[in-house]
N, CA, C and O atoms as CSV, one atom per row, in Angstrom:
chain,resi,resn,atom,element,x,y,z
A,1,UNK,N,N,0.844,-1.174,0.000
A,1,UNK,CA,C,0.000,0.000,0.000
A,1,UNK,C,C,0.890,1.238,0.000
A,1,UNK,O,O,1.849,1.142,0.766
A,2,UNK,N,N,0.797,2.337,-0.657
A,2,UNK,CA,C,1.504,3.538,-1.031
A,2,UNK,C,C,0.414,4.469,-0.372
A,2,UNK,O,O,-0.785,4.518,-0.649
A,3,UNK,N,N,1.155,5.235,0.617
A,3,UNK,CA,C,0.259,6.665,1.044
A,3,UNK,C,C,0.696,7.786,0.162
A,3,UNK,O,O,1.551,7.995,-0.698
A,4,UNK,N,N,-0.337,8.453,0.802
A,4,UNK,CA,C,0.046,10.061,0.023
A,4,UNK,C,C,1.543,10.609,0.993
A,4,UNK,O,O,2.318,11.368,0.410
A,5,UNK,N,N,1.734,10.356,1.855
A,5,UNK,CA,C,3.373,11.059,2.519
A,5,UNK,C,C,3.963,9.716,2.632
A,5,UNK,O,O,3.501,8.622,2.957
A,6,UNK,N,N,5.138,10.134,2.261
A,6,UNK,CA,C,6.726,9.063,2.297
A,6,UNK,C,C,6.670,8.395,3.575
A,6,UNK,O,O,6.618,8.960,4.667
A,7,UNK,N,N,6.685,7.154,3.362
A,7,UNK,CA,C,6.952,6.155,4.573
A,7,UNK,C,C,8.262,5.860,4.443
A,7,UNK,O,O,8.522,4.657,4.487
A,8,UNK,N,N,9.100,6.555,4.305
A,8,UNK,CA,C,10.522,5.970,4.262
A,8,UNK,C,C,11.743,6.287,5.592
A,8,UNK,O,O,12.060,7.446,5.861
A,9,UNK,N,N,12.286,5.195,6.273
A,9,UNK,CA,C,12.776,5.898,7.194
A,9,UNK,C,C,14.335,6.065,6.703
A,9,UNK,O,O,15.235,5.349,6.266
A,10,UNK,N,N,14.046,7.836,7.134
A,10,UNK,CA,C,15.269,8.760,7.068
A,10,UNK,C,C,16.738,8.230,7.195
A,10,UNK,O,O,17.650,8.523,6.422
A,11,UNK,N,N,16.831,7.401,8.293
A,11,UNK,CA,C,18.110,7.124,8.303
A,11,UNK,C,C,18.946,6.392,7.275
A,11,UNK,O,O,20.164,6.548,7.177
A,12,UNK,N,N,18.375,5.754,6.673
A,12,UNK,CA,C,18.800,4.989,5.706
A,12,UNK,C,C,18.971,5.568,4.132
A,12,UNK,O,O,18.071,6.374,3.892
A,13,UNK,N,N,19.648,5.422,3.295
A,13,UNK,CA,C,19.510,4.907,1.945
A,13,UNK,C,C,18.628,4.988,1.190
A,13,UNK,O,O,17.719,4.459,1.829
A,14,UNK,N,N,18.096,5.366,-0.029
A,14,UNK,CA,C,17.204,5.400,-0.691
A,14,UNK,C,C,17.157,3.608,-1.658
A,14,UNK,O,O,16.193,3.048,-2.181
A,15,UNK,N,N,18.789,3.111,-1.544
A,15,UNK,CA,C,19.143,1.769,-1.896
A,15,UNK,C,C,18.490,0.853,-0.520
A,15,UNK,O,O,17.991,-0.272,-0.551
A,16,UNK,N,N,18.695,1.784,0.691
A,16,UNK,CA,C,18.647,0.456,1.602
A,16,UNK,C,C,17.130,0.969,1.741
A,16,UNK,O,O,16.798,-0.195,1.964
A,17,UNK,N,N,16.310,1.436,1.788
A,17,UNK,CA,C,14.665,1.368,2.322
A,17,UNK,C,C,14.291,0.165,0.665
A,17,UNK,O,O,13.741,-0.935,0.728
A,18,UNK,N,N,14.638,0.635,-0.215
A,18,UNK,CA,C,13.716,-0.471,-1.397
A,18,UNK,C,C,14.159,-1.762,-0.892
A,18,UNK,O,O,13.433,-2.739,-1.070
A,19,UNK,N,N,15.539,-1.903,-0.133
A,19,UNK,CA,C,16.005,-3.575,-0.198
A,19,UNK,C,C,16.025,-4.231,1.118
A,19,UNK,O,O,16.648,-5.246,1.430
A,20,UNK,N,N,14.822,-3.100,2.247
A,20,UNK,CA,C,14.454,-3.368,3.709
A,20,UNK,C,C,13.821,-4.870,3.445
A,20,UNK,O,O,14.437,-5.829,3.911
A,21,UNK,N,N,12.885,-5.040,2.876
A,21,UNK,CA,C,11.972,-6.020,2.761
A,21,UNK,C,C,12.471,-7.484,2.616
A,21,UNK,O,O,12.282,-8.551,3.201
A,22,UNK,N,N,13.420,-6.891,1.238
A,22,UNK,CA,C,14.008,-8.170,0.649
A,22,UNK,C,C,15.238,-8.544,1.274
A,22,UNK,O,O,15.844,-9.508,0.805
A,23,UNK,N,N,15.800,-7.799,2.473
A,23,UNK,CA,C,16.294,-8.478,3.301
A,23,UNK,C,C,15.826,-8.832,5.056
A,23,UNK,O,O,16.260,-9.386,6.066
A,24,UNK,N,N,14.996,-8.300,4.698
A,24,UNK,CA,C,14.077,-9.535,5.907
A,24,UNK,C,C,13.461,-11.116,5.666
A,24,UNK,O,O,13.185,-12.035,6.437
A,25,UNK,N,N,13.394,-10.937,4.179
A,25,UNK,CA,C,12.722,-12.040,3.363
A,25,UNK,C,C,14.217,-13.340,3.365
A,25,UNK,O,O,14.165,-14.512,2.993
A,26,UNK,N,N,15.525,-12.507,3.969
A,26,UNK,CA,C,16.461,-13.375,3.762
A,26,UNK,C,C,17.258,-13.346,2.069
A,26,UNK,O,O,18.107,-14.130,1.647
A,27,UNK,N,N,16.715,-12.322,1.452
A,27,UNK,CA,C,17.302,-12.437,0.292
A,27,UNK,C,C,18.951,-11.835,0.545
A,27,UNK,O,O,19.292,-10.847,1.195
A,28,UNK,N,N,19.720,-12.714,-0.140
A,28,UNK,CA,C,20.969,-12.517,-0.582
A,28,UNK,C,C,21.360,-11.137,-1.052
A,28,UNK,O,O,20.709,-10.813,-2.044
A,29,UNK,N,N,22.362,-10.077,-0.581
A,29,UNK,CA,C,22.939,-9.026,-0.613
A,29,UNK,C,C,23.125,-8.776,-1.991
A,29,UNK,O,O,22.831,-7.655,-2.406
A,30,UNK,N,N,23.651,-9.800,-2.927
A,30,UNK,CA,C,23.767,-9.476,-4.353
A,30,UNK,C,C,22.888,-9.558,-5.334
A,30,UNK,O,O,23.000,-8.910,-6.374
A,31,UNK,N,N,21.678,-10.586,-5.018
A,31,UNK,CA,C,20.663,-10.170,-5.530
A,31,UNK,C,C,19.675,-9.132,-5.012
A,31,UNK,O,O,18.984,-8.545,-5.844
A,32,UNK,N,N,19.529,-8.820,-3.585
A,32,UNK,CA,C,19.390,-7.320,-3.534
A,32,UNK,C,C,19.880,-5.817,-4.011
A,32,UNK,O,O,19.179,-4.806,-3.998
A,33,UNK,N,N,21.050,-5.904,-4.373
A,33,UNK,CA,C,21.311,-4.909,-5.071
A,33,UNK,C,C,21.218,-4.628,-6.137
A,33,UNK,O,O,21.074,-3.499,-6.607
A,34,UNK,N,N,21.304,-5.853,-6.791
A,34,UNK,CA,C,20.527,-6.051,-8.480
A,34,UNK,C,C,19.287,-5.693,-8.165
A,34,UNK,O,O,19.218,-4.564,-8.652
A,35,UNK,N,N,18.205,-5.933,-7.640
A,35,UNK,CA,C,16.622,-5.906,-7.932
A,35,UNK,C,C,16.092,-4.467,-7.479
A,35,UNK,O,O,14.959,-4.134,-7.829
A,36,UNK,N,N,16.971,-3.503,-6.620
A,36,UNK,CA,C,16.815,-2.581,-6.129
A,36,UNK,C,C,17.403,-1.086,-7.276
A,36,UNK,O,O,17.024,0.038,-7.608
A,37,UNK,N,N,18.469,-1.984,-7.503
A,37,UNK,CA,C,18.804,-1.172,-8.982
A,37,UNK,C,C,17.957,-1.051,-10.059
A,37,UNK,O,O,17.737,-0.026,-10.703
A,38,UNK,N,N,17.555,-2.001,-10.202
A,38,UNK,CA,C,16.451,-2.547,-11.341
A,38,UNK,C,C,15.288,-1.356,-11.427
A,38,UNK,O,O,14.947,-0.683,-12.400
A,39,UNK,N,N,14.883,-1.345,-10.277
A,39,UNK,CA,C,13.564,-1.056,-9.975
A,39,UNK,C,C,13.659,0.527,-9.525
A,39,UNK,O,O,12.732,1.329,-9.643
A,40,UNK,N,N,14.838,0.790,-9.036
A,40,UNK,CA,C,15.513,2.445,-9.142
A,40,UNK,C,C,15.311,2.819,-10.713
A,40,UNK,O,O,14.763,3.765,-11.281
A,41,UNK,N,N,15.803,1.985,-11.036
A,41,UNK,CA,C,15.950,3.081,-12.621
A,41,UNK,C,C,14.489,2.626,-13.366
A,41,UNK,O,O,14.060,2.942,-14.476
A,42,UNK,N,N,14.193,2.191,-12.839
A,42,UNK,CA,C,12.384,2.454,-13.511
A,42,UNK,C,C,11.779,3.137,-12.906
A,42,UNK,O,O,10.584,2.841,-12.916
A,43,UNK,N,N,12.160,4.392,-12.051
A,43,UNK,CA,C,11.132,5.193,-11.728
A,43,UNK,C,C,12.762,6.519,-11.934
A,43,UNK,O,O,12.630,7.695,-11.595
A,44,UNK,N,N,13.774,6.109,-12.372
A,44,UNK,CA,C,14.371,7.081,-12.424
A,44,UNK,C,C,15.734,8.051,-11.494
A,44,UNK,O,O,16.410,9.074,-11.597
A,45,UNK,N,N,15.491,6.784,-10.520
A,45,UNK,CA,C,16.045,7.130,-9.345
A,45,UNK,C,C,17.364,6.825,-8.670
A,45,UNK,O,O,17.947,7.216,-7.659
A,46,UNK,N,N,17.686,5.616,-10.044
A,46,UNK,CA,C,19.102,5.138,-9.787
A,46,UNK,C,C,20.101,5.943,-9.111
A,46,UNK,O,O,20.487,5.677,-7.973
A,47,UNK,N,N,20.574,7.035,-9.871
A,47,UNK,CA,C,21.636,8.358,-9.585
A,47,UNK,C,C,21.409,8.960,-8.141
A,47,UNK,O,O,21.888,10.047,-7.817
A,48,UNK,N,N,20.662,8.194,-7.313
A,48,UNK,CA,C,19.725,8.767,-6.574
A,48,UNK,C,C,20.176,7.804,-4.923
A,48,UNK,O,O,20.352,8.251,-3.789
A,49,UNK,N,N,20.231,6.632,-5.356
A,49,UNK,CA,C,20.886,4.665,-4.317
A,49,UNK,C,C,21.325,5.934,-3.257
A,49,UNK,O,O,20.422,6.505,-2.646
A,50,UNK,N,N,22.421,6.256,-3.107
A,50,UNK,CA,C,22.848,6.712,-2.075
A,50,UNK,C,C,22.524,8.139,-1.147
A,50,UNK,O,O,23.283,8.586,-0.287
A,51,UNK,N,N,21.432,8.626,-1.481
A,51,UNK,CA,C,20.808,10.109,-0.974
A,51,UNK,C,C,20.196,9.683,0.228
A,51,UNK,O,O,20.049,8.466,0.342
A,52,UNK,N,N,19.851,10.322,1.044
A,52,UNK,CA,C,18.878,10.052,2.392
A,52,UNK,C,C,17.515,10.689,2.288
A,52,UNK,O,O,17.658,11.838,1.871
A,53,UNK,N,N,15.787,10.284,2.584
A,53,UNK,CA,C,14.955,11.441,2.068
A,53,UNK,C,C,14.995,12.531,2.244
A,53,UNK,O,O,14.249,13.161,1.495
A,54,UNK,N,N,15.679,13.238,3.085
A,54,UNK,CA,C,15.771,14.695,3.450
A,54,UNK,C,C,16.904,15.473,2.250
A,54,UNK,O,O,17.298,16.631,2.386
A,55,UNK,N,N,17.175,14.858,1.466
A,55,UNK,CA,C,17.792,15.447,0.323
A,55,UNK,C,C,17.128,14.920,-1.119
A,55,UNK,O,O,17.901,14.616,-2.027
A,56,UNK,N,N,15.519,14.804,-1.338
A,56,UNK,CA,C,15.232,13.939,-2.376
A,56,UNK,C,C,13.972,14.989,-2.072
A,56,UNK,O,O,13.515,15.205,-0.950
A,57,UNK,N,N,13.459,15.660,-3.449
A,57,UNK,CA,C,12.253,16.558,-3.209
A,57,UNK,C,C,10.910,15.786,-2.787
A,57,UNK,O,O,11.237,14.612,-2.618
A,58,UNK,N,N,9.982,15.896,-2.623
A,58,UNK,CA,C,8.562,15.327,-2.354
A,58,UNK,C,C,8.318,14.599,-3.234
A,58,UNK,O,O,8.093,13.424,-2.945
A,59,UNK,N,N,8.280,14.944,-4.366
A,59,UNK,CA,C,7.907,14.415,-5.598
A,59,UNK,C,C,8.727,13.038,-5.637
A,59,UNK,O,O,8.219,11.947,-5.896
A,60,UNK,N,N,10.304,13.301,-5.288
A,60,UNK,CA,C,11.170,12.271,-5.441
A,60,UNK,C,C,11.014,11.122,-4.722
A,60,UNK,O,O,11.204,9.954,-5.063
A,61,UNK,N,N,10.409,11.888,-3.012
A,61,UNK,CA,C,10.140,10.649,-2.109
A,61,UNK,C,C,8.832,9.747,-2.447
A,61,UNK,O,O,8.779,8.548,-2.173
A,62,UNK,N,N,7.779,10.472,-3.078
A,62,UNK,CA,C,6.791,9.836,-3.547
A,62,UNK,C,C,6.893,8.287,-4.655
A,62,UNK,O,O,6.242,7.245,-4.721
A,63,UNK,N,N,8.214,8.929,-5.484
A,63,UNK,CA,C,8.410,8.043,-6.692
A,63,UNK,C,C,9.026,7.110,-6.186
A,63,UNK,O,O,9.085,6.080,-6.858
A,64,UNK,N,N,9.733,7.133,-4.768
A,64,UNK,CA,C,10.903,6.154,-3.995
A,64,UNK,C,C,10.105,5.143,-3.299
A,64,UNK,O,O,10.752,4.229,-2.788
A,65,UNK,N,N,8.494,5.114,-3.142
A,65,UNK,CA,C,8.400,4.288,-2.929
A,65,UNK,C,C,7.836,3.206,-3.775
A,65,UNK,O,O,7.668,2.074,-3.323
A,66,UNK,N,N,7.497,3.585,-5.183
A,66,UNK,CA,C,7.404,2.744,-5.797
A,66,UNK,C,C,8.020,1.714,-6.057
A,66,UNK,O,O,7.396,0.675,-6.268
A,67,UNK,N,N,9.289,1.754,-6.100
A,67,UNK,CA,C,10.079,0.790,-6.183
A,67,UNK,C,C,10.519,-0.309,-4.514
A,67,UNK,O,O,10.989,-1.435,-4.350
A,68,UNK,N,N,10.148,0.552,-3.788
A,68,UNK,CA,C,10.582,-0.222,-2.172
A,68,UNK,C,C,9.076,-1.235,-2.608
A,68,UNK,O,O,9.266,-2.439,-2.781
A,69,UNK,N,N,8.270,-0.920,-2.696
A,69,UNK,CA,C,7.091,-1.805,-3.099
A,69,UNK,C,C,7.159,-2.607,-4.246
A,69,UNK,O,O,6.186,-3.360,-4.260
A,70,UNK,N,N,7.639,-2.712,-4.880
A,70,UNK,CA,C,8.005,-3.844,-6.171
A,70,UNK,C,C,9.078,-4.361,-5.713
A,70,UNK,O,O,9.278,-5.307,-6.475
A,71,UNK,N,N,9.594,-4.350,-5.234
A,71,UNK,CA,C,10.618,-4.966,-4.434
A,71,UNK,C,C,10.271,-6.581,-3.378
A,71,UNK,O,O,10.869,-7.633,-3.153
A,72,UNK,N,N,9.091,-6.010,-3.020
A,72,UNK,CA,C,9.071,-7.052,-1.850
A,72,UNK,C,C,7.476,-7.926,-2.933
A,72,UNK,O,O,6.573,-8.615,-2.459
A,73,UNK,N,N,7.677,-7.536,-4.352
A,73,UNK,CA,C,7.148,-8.539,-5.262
A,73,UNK,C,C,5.269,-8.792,-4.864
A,73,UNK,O,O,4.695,-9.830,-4.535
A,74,UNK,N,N,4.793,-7.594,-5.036
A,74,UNK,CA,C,3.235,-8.085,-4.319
A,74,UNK,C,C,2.500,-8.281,-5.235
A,74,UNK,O,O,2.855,-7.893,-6.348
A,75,UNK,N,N,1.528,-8.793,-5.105
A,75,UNK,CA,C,0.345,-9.507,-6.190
A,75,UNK,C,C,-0.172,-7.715,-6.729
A,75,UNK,O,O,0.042,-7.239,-7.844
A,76,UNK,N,N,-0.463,-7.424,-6.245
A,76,UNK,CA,C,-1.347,-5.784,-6.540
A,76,UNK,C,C,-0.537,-4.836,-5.715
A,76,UNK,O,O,0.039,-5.334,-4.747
A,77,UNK,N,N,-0.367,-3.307,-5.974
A,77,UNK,CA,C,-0.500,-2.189,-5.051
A,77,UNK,C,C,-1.456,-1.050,-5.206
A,77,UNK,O,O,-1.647,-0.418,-6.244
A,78,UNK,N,N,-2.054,-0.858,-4.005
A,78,UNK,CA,C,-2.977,0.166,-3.540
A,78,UNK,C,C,-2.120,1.319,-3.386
A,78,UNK,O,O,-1.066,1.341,-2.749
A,79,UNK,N,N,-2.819,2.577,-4.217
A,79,UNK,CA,C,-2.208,3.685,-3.705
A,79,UNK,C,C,-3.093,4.564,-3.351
A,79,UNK,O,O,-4.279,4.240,-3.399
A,80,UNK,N,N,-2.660,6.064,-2.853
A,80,UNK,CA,C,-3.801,7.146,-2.539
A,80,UNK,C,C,-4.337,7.509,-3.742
A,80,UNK,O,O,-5.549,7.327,-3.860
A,81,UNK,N,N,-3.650,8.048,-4.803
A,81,UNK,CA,C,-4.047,8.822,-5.704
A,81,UNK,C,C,-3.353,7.730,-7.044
A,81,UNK,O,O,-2.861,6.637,-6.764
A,82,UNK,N,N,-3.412,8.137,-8.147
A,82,UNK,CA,C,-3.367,7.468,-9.319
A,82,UNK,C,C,-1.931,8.265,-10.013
A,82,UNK,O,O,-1.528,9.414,-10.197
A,83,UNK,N,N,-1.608,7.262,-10.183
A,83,UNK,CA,C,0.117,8.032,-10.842
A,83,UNK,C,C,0.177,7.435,-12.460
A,83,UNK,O,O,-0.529,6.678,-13.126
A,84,UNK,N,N,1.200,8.075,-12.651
A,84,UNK,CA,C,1.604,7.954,-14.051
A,84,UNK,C,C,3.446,7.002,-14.099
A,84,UNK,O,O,4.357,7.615,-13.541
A,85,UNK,N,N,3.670,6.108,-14.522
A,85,UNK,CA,C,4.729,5.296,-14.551
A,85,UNK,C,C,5.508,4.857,-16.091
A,85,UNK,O,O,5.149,3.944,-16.834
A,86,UNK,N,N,6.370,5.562,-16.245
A,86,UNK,CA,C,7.113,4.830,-17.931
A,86,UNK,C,C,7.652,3.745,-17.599
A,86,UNK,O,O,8.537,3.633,-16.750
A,87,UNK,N,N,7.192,2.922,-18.199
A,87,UNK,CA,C,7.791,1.766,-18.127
A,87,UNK,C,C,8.811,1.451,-19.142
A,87,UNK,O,O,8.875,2.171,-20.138
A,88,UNK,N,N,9.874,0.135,-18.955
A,88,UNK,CA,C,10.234,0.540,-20.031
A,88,UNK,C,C,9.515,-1.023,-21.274
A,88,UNK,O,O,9.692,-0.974,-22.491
């Protein structure tokens, strides 16, 4: 589920909040960084792995969680409002 404000916690990584999940799930460090990459640069955000949210505009934190949510691979996601996504 995606809210309208960033659920992302600050302390971390914009690499480490997408690859929170998938390493609770026990996934392997190197395929976490592959799938987190992956899924960074489909919303654009690659250049981005190492920023914290307090340096990533609103807009940016919004798009950051798209990918922390494809990440942990869910059947559907619910969001607040309706977005627009390029795929590639």
């Amino acid at each position: 589920m995606g809210f309208q404000s960033a659920t992302l916690h600050p302390w971390m990584t914009v690499r480490g909040n997408v690859e929170l999940g998938m390493k609770h799930q026990g996934v392997k460090k190197a395929e976490r960084q592959e799938q987190s990459h992956r899924f960074l640069k489909m919303v654009s955000l690659s250049d981005f792995a190492a920023r914290r949210p307090y340096e990533l505009s609103g807009g940016m934190q919004q798009c950051w969680q798209i990918p922390r949510r494809l990440a942990n691979d869910p059947e559907f996601v619910l969001t607040d409002e309706p977005f627009v996504l390029s795929m590639p």
